[in-house]
C-alpha positions as CSV (number, residue, x, y, z in Angstrom):
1,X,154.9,134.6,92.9
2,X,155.0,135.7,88.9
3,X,153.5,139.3,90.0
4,X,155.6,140.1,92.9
5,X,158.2,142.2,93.0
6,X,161.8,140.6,94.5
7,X,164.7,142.4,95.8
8,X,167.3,141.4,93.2
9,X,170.9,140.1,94.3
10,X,174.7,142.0,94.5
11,X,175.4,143.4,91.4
12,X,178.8,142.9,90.3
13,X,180.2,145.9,90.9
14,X,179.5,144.9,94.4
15,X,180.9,141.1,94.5
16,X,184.7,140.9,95.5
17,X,186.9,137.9,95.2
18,X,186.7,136.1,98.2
19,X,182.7,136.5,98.7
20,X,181.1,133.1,100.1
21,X,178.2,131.4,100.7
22,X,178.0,128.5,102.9
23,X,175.2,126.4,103.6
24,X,173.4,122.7,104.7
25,X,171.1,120.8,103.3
26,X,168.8,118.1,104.3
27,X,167.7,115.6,101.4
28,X,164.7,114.3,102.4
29,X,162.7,111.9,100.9
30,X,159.4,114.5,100.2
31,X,162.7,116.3,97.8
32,X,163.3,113.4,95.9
33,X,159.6,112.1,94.9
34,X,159.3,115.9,93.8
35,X,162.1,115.4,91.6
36,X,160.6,111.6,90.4
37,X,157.7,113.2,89.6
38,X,158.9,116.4,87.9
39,X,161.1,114.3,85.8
40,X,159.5,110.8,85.4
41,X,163.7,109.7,85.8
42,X,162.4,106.7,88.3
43,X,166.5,105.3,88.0
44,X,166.1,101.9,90.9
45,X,169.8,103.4,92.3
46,X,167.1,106.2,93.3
47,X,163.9,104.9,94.1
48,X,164.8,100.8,94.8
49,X,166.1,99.5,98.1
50,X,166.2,96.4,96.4
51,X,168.2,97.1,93.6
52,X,170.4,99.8,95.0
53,X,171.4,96.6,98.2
54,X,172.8,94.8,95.2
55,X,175.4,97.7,94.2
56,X,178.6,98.8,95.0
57,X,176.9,101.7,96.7
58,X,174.5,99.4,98.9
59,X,171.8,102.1,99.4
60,X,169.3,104.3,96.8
61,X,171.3,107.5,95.8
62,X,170.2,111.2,95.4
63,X,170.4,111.9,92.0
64,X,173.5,114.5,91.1
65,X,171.2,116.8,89.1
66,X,169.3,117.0,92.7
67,X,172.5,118.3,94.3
68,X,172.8,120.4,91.6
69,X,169.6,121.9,91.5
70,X,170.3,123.0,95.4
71,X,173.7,124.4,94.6
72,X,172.0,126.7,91.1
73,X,169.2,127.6,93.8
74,X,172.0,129.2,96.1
75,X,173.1,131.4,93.1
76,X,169.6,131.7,92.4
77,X,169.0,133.0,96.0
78,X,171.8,134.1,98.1
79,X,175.0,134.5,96.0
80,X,175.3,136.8,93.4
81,X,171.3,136.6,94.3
82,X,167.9,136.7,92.5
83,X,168.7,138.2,88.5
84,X,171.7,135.7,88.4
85,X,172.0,133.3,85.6
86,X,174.7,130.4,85.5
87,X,175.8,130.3,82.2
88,X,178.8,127.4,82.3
89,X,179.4,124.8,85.1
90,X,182.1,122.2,85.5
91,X,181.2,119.9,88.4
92,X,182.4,115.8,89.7
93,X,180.2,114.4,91.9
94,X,183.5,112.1,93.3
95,X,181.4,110.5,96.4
96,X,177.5,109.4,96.3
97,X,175.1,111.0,98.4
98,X,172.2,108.9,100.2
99,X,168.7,109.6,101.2
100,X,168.3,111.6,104.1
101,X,171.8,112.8,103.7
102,X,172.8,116.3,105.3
103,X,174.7,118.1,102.6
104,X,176.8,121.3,103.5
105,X,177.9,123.7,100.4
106,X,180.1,126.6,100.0
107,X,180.3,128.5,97.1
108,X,183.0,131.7,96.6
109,X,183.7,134.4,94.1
110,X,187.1,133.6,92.3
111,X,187.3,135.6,89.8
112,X,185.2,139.3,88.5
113,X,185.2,139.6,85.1
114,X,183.6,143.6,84.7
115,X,183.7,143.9,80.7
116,X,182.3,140.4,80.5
117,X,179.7,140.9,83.4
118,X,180.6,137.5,84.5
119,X,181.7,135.6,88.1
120,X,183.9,132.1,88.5
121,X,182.8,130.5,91.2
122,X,183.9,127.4,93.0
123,X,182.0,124.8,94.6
124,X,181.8,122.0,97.1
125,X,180.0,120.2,98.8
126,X,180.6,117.7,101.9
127,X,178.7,114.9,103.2
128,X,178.4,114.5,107.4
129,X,181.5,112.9,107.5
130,X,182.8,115.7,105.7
131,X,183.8,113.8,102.7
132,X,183.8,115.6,99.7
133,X,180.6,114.6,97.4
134,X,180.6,117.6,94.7
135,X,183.3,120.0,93.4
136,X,183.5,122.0,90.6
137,X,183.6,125.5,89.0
138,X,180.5,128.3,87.7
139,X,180.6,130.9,85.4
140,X,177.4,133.5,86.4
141,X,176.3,136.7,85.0
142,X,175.0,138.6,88.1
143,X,171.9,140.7,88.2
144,X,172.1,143.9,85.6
145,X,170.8,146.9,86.9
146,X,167.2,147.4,85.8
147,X,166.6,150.4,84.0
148,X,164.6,153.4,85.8
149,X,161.2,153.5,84.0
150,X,160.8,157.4,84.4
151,X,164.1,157.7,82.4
152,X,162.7,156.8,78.9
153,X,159.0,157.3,79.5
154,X,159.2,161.1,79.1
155,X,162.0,161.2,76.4
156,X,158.8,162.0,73.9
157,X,158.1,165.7,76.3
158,X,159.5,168.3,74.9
């Protein structure tokens, strides 16, 4: 994965207000004992049935950094694309989301900003029952155009 070449994503003098991305998720629970174990956060209103039963929210939660994780992959991946970077977000989490939860996300371009080589994006996400679970706003700098190799490399031919 380190030595392979990827495609990179839309440059930003190709993303348009209005661009989307829309998506679903499955958490399952293989995604969340990653997560436990790449973080050591072992929260019981993630991991405890127990605990969680004795809460206002009645069942073990997926942890919002989780959700969050899924929505910087979609950046990451599909929209702008691989080269992105999120450099700002602004997200709620107004609902909880459970284990094996299906998750659907949209993301769209709502803003271009050319001199700053920036994108605002806006965010949601909605449970089955389509409730709303996460919402918020991005600020990503899209992929820069790499520079050709053969264009320096012979500036010292004269």
């Amino acid at each position: 994965m380190l030595g392979k070449k990827r495609p990179l994503g839309r440059k930003i003098t190709d993303l348009r207000v209005g661009d989307y991305y829309s998506t679903s998720h499955l958490i399952e629970d293989k995604e969340l004992l990653l997560y436990l174990g790449i973080t050591g956060d072992a929260n019981p209103l993630y991991t405890q049935h127990d605990y969680a039963s004795q809460t206002p929210f009645k069942y073990p939660l997926v942890p919002s950094v989780l959700l969050f994780g899924i929505v910087s992959s979609i950046v990451s991946m599909h929209l702008p694309g691989p080269g992105s970077h999120i450099l700002q977000h602004e997200i709620i989490f107004p609902q909880p989301v459970y284990h094996q939860s299906k998750v659907s996300f949209h993301v769209e371009i709502i803003s271009v900003d050319l001199n700053e080589h920036t994108v605002a994006m806006s965010v949601v996400g909605k449970n089955q029952e389509g409730d709303k679970v996460l919402s918020g706003k991005l600020k990503v700098c899209p992929p820069y155009e790499p520079q050709s190799m053969t264009a320096t490399s012979l500036e010292n031919f004269n």
